[in-house]
N, C-alpha and C positions, 0 to 999 in steps of 0.2 A: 504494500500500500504506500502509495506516494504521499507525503504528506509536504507542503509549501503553509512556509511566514507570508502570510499576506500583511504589507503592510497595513491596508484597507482596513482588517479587523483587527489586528494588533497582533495575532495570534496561529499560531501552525493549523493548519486547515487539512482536510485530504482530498488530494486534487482528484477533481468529478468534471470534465468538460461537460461545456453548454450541448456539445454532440459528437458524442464520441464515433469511433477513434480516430476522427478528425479535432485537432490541436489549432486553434488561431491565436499566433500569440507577436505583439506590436515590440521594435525596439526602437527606443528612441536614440536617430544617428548622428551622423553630425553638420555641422554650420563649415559648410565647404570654404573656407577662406584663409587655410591655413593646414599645412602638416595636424594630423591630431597627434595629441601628446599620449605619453604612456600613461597614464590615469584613466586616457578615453578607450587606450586599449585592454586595458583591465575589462570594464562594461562591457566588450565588443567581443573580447574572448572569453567570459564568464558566463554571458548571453548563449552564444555560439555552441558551449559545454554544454547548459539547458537545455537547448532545442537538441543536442545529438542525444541527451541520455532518455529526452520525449521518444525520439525513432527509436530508440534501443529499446524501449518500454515497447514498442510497438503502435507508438501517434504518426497518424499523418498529419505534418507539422507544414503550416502557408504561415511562414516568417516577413513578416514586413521590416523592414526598416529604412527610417526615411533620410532625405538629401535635404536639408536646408538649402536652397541656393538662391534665396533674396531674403537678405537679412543686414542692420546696421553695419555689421563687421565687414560685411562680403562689399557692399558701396564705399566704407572707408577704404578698402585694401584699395580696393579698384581705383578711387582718386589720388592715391598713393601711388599709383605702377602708372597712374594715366592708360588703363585699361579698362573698360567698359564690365560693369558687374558680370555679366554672361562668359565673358572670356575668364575672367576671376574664378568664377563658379567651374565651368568646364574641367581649367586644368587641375584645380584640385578635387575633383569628383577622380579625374582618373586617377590621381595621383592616390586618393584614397584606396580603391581599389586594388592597386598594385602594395599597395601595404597590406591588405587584409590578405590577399592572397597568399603573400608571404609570412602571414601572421598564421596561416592554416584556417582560415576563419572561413566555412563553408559559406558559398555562396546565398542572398536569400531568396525568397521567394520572389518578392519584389522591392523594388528601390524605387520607391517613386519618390518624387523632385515636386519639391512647392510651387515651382511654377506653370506645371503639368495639371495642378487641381484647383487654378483659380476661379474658375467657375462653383465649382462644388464648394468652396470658401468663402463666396460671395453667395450661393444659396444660404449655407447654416445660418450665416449673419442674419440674411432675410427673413430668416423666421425666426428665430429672436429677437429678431425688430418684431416681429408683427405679434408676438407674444407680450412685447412690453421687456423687453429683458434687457433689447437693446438700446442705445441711443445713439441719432445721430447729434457731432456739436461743429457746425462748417466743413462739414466733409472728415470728419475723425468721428468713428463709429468705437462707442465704451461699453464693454458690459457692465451692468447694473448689478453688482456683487450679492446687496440686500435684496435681493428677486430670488436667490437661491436659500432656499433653506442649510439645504446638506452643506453649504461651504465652510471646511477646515474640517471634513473629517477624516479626511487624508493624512494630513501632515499634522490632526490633531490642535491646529490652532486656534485660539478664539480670537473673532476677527476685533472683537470692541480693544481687546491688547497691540489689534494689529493694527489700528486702524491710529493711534498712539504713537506705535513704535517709529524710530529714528531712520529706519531702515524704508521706510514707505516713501515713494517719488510722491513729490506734490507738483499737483496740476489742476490750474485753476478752472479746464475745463468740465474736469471731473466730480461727477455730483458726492464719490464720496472716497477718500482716501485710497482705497481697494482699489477702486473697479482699475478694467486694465484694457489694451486699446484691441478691439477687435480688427483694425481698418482703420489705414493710416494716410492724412492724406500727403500729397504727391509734392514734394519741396524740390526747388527747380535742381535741376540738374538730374534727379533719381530717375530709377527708372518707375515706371507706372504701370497699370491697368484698368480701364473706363470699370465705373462701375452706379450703381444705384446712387450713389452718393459721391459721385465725380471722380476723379484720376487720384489713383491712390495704391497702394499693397497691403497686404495682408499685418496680423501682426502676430510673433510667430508663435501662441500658444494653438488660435485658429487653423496654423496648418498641419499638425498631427491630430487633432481630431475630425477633420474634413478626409484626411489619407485616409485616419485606421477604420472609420468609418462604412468609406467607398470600399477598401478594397476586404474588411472583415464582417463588416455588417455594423449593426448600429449596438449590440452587444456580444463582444470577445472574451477570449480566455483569459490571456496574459497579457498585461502590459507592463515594460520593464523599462529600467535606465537608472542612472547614477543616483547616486542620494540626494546629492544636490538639486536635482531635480522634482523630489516632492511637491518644494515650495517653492514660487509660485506656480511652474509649469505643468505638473502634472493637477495641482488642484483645480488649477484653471480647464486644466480639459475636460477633467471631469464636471465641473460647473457648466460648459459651454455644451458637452456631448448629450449629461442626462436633461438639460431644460430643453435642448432643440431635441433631442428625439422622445425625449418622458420614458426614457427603458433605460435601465443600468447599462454604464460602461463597458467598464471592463472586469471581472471576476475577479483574476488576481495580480496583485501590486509586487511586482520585485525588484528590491534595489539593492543595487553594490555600492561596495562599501568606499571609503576615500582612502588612496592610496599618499602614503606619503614619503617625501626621498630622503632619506636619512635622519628620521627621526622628525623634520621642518616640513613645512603642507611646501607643496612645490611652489614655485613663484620664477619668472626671470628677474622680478628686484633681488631675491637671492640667488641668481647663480644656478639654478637647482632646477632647472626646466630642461625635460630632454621629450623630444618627438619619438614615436614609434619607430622613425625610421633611422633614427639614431642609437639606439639599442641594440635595434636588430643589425646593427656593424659590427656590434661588440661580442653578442650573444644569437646565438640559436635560435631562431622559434619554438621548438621544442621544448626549451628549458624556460625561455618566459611564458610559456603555457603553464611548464609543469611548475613553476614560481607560482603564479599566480590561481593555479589548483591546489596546492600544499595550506592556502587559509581559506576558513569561510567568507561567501561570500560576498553574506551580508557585514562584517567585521571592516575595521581599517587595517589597511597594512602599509609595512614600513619597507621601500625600496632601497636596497645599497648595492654594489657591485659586490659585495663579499656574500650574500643570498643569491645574488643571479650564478655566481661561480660553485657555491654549493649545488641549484638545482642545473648545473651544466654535469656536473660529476654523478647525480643522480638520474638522468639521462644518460649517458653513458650507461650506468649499469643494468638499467633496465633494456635499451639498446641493444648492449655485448650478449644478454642471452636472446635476446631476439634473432640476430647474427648469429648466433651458435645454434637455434632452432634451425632455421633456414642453411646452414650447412652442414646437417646432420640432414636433412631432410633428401637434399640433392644426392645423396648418397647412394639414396634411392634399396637402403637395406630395410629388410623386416624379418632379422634372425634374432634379433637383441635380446634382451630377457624384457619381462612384462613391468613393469613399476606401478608400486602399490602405493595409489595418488588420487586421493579425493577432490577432484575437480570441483564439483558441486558446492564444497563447503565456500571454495572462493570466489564461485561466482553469488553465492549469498549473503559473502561481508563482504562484496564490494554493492550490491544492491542493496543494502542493510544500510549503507551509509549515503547512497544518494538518495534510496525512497526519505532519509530524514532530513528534508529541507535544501537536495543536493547539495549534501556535505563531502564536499571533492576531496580534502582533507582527509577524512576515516577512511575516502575512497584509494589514495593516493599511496598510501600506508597499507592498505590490504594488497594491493600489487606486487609495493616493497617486499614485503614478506613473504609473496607468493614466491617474485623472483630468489630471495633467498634459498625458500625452501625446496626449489625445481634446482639449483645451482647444489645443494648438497645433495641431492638425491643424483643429480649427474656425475658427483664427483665420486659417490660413496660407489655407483654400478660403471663399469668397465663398458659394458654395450646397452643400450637401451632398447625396447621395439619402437618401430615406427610410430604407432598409435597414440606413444606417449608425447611425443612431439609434435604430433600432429593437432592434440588437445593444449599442449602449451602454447602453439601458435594460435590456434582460435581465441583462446584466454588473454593473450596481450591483444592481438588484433582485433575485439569485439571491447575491452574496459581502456587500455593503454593507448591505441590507435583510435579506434571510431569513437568515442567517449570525449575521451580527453585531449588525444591528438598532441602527445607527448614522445611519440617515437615513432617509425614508419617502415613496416615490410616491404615497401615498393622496391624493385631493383633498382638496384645501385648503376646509375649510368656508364658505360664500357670507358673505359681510357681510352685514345686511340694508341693503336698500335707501336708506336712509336715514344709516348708517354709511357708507355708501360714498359719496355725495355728499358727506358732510360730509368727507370723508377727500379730494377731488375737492378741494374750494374750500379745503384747506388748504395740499396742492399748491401749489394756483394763486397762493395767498397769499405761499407763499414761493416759488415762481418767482418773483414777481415784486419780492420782497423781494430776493432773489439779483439782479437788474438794475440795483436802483438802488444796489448796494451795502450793504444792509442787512443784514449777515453773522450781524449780532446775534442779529435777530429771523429769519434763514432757520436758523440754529444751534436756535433755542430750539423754532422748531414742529419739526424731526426729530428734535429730542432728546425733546422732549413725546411724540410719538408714539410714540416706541422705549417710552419708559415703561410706556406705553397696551397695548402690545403689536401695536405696525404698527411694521413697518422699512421704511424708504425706502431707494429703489437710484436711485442717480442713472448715466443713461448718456447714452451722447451720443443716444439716441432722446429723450430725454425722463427723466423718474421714473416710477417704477412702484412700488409698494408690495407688501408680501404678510404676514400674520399670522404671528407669531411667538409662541413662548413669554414671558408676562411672567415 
């Protein structure tokens, strides 16, 4: 039994779809106008885990996640480059993408683009106008906060505190502290779109509930995204979704937690801001996956390079028997002895730990332990059967690979022919460097190579080598 923290109700729930075992679940993506940072990749591969451990439960899973691509940020960059918001937008939508890929971050179902649903964003408004809910003031359209009952019970806020607090824009258009602009109107230079209430854009709580709406229905499964994102955004959507349609949102609320870089909340005033794609220079995908599955999800966690280099070493180990599966495999023997190994028991503490609120953590740990305990039962038997290996491969490739997406059976790309000889006589070079005692020069060709992107494995067979991440 699955059970999920809804934020919504405060409280672990057991997840029951609105129609099973079809899964509709919204992530909220990003404000295209810049590299996203590792914080936003946190969300984006914690997300990503949820929906594969959904299909591994057996959900058909229609993943949305959206493109901001008109937004203050996205017009500032653009007058800053002297590039028109569109061009702004474009290059880093792809640029996003070529990060997620490389992040492992399965493709979603759909990606639709705020500028794609302006029609359907200028409907919801229309009938919250015509409800009373909304206002126009000179072509700036407000939702009217006090028209909602349910507002703050999301993020649990009481609005007469909020409506006080130091943190609230003041705007004299505004009938009451709260409310927040649905429809914005058109300041020269921006870009625009006609509308009921003259040339103007969206404003951006309006465009996630017009997408998840369209493309899930007007009540969904899942809606997800940062923490930060509770307040105001996600309450707002909920206020704007349940008055224009009068049927509940979204079922359930999950948010991740705030990641932070060494100990200090990231900031570029400190120093301490790195992009996705900055990481991913230093580190593996693999390992900032399996980083960022070692804590729960809902938790904050603390980012250093001395954690990323630990979950780079714990990749590896789970990896090397992966590699040892797969060459035991090609061997293509099945004379071995039989090994007395309860598969079952593992694959029910690693679902024991995600049906509890996917706790990727307990999950993460049941593997470890797997991998240990397959690694002494390979050491302790001389030959194994087939069958036994063939149940160890399904075990990482169905919780390690599809799950969590922390290590990879796919083949290993061929060296050309020529790399590989050369890789051959360097071996041989430092074999033979290693005999006469030449530590120096055996030290300097595996460290060269590691460089190069070839890791040497020294065993009592011989060395072996295999292509790695540089």
């Amino acid at each position: 039994m699955l059970k999920i923290y809804n934020t919504l109700t405060k409280q672990k729930e057991e997840f029951v779809p609105i129609n099973p075992p079809l899964v509709k679940m919204y992530m909220c993506g990003p404000t295209v106008y810049d590299y996203f940072h590792i914080g936003n990749a946190r969300s984006f591969i914690l997300s990503d885990i949820v929906r594969r451990y959904l299909e591994y439960k057996g959900y058909a899973v229609t993943f949305v996640m959206n493109l901001t691509d008109v937004d203050d940020k996205i017009i500032k960059k653009a007058n800053q480059e002297a590039k028109s918001s569109r061009e702004v937008a474009e290059f880093y939508i792809k640029e996003f993408f070529s990060d997620i890929e490389k992040l492992k971050i399965k493709p979603a179902t759909y990606y639709p683009r705020a500028t794609e649903f302006m029609n359907d964003m200028i409907e919801m408004i229309k009938r919250l106008e015509e409800k009373g809910i909304a206002y126009n003031v000179d072509g700036n359209v407000f939702y009217d906060v006090s028209k909602f009952t349910g507002y703050g019970k999301l993020s649990g806020k009481n609005t007469e505190e909020l409506e006080v607090g130091a943190r609230v824009e003041v705007n004299e258009e505004k009938k009451h502290p709260l409310d927040f602009a649905l429809w914005k109107k058109a300041k020269e230079g921006e870009p625009y779109w006609e509308s009921p209430w003259g040339k103007g854009r969206p404003g951006w709580h309006i465009e996630c509930s017009a997408m998840s709406c369209k493309l899930l229905g007007e009540s969904f499964d899942i809606h997800a995204g940062g923490h930060d994102l509770i307040f105001p955004h996600h309450e707002n959507e909920i206020a704007q979704s349940e008055a224009a349609n009068e049927k509940p949102f979204a079922k359930y609320w999950l948010h991740f937690g705030f990641l932070n870089i060494n100990e200090e909340k990231m900031s570029k005033s400190l120093g301490n801001f790195f992009t996705a794609r900055e990481v991913l220079k230093k580190y593996s995908a693999e390992a900032i996956r399996l980083f960022f599955a070692q804590a729960h999800y809902r938790g904050p966690l603390n980012f250093s390079d001395e954690l990323l280099q630990a979950a780079e070493k714990g990749v590896e180990k789970i990896q090397n028997l992966a590699d040892k599966v797969e060459e035991e495999l090609q061997k293509n023997s099945n004379d071995g002895k039989q090994a007395e190994f309860d598969f079952k028991i593992w694959y029910e503490k690693f679902e024991q730990a995600m049906d509890d609120d996917f706790n990727s953590a307990q999950a993460v740990a049941a593997i470890f332990d797997f991998t240990r305990e397959v690694n002494r039962v390979i050491a302790e038997n001389e030959k194994l059967n087939k069958e036994f290996y063939i149940n160890v491969k399904s075990f990482l490739n169905k919780t390690a690979e599809d799950v969590l997406g922390i290590i990879s059976f796919q083949k290993k790309e061929n060296l050309p022919s020529l790399e590989n000889e050369l890789i051959e006589l360097l071996i041989k070079i430092r074999t033979e460097a290693k005999q006469n005692k030449n530590y120096t020069l055996s030290d300097k060709i595996r460290d060269e190579l590691q460089n190069l992107g070839v890791l040497l494995q020294d065993t009592k067979e011989g060395t072996s080598y295999k292509k790695i991440k540089k």
